[in-house]
C-alpha positions in Angstrom: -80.6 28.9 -120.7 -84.1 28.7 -119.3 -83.0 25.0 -117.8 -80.1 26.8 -115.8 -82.0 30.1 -114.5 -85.0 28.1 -113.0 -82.0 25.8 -111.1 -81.0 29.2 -109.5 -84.4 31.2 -109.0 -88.3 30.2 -108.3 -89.3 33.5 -110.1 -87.7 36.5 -112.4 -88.2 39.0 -114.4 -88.2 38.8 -118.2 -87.3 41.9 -120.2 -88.4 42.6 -123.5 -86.9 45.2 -126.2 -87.0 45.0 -130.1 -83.7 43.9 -129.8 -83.2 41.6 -127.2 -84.6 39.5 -124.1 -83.4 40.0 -120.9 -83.6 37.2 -117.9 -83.1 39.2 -114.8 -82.5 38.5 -110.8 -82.3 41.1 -108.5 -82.3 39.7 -105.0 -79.9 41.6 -102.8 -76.7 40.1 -103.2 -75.6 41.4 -100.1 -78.3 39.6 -98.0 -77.6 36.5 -99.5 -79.9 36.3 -102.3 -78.5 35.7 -106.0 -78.9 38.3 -108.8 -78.1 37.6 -112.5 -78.2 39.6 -115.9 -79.6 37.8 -118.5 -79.0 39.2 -122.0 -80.0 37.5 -125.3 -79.7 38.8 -128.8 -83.5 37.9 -130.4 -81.9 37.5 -133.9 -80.1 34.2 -132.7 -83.6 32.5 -131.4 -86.6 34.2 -133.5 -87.0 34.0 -137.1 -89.9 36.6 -137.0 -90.2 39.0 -133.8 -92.6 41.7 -133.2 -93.4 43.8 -130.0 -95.1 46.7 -128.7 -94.4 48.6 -125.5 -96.3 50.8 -123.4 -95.3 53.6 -125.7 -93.2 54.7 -128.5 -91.0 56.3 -125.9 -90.4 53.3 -123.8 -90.9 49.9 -126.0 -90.1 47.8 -123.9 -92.0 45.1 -121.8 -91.8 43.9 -118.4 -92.8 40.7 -117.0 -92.2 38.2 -113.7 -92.6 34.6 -114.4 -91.6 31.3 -113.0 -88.6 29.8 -115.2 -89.8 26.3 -114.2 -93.1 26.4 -116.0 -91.5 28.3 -119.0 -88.5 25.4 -118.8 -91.1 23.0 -119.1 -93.3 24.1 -121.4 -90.0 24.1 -123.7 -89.0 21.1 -123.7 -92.1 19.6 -125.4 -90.9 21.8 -128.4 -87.5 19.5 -128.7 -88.8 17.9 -132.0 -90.7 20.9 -132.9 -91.6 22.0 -136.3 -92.2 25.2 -135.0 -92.7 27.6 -131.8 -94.6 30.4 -131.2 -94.6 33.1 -127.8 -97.0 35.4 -127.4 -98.3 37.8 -124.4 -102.0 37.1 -124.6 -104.5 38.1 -121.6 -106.6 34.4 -120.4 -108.6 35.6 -117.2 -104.9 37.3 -116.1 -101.8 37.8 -118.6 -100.3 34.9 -119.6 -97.3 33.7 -121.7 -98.7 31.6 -124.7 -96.4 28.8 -126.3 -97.7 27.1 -129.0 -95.9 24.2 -130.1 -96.5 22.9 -133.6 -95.2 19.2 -133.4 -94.3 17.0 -136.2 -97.6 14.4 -137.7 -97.8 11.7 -140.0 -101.1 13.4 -141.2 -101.5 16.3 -143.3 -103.5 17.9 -140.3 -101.0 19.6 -137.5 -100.5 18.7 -134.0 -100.3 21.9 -132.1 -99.3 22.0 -128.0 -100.6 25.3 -126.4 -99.3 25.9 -122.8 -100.2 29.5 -120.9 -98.0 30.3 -118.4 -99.1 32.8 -116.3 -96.7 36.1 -115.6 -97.4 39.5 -114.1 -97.0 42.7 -115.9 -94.3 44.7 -114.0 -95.5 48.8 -114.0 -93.6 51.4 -115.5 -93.0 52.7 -112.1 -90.7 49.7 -110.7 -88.7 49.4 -114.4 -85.7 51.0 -112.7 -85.5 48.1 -110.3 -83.9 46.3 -113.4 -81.5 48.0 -114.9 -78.3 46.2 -115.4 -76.2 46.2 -112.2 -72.4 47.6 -112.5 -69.7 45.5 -112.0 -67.3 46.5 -108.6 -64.0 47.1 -109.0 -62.5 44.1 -107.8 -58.8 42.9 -106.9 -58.5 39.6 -108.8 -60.4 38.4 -112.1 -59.3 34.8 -113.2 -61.0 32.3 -115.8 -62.4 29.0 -114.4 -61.3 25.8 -114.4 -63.4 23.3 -116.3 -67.4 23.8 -114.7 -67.7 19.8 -114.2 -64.3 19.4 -112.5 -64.8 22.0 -110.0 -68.6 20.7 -109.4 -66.9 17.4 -108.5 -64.9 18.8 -106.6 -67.2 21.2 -104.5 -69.4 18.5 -104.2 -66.5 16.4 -101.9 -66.3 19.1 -100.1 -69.4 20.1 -99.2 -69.3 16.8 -96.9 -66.6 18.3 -94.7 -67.7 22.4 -94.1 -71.1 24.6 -95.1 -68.3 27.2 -96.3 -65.3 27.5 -98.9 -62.2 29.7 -99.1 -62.0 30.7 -103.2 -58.4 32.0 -103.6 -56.9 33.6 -106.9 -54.0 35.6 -107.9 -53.1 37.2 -111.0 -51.1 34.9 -111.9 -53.6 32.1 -113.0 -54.0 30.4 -109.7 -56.6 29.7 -107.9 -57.3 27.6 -104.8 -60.7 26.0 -103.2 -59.9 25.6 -99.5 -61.7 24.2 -96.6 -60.0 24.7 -93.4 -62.0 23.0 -90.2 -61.1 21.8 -86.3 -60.5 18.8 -87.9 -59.6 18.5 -91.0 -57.9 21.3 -93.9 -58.6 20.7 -97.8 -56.7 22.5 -100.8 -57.4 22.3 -104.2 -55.1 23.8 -106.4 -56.0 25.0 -110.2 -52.8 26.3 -112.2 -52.5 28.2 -115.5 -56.0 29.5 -115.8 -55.2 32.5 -117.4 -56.7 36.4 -116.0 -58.9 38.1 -118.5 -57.5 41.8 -119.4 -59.6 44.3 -118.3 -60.1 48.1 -118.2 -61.6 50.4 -116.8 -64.6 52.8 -118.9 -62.1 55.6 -118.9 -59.9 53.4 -120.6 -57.0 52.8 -118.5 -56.1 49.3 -116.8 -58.3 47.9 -114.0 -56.9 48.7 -110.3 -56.3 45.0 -110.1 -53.3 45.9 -112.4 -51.3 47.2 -109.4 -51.5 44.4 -107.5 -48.5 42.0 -106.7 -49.7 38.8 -109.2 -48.3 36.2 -106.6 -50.4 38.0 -103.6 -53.9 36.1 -103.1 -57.4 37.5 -102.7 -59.8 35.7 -100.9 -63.5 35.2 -100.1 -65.3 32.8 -98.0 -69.1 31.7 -99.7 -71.5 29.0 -98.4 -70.8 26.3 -100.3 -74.6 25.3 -101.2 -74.7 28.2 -102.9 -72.1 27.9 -104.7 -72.6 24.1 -105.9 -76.4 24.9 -106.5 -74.7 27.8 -109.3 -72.2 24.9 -110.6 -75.3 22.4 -111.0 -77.9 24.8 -112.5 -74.9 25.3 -115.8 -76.9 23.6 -118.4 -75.4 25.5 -121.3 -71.6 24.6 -120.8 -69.9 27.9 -121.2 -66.3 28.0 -123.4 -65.0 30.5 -120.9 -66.5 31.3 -117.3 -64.8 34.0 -115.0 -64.8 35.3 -111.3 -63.7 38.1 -110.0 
């Protein structure tokens, strides 16, 4: 998970709660930065977890970090007997990972990497919080991630942008259209997730004529650096 978020960002924010960990990016989507919620259940990584907050009131923990140095300092724990994360405080605040590696001795080989991170004040927490989803004409599964990187990555030869169409009717099309040249690629039968709204009733999408297309034109760099960064092959991936 840490592999595919440091493919997308240099720096974000880590969230902590007695619950659950939080990766969080919250560039402005809207000036063509990426943002990304992040949320892990602790029970499925940690066999032992403790925190402490600022306070009783708000126990949580904020922190900025680079996912790079974190990726890396995982992946010497592939064989590991054991890992261990704490927040410890070495000339700045820093995110200890000690590594206990497997020895042919009875003495144990332990790996410590800090990684520095900065504490994020209580003041700035609501920067965080988890975006809401738009209400959005079309919602359709993906095809397979390594197909349509393949074929993004043909394209990306021909245009700097791509034409995602999708209907509700499982289709969806990549299209590059050019002076020179115009490039379809049609996916069939993906299926559209069922949604609805808080209040209960069915999305607004649900009006729609299924045949009728919606469109949107990205910058294909973009959207081939997201298809690359997937490290952690998804059973089901959506857009909407």
């Amino acid at each position: 998970i840490v592999n595919t978020i440091a493919k997308l960002a240099k720096t974000c924010t880590l969230r902590l709660t007695v619950s659950r960990l939080y990766f969080i990016l919250s560039d402005k989507a809207a000036n063509g930065g990426i943002s990304m919620w992040c949320e892990l259940c602790q029970g499925n990584f940690f066999d032992e977890f403790q925190m402490e907050g600022v306070a009783a009131e708000h126990n949580e923990i904020y922190l900025e970090l680079v996912p790079e140095n974190l990726s890396r300092a995982l992946k010497t724990a592939q064989n590991a007997k054991a890992v261990k994360i704490k927040l410890t405080n070495k000339h700045c605040p820093c995110l200890r990972v000690a590594v206990e590696l497997p020895s042919l001795s009875s003495s144990s080989r332990i790996v410590t990497h800090d990684i520095p991170v900065g504490v994020i004040p209580r003041r700035l927490w609501n920067d965080f919080r988890e975006p809401s989803v738009p209400d959005f004409d079309v919602s359709i599964y993906l095809p397979v991630l390594k197909t349509m990187k393949s074929v993004v990555e043909r394209m990306k030869n021909l245009s700097n942008s791509l034409v995602i169409e999708a209907n509700l009717s499982g289709e969806m099309n990549l299209k590059i259209e050019t002076d020179l040249v115009s490039v379809t690629t049609h996916f069939k039968d993906l299926g559209n997730p069922p949604w609805a709204s808080e209040d209960g009733c069915q999305s607004s999408a649900q009006d729609r004529d299924l045949e009728s297309m919606a469109e949107a034109r990205i910058d294909i760099k973009k959207l081939q650096q997201l298809l690359a960064g997937q490290q952690v092959n998804p059973t089901k991936a959506l857009c909407s």
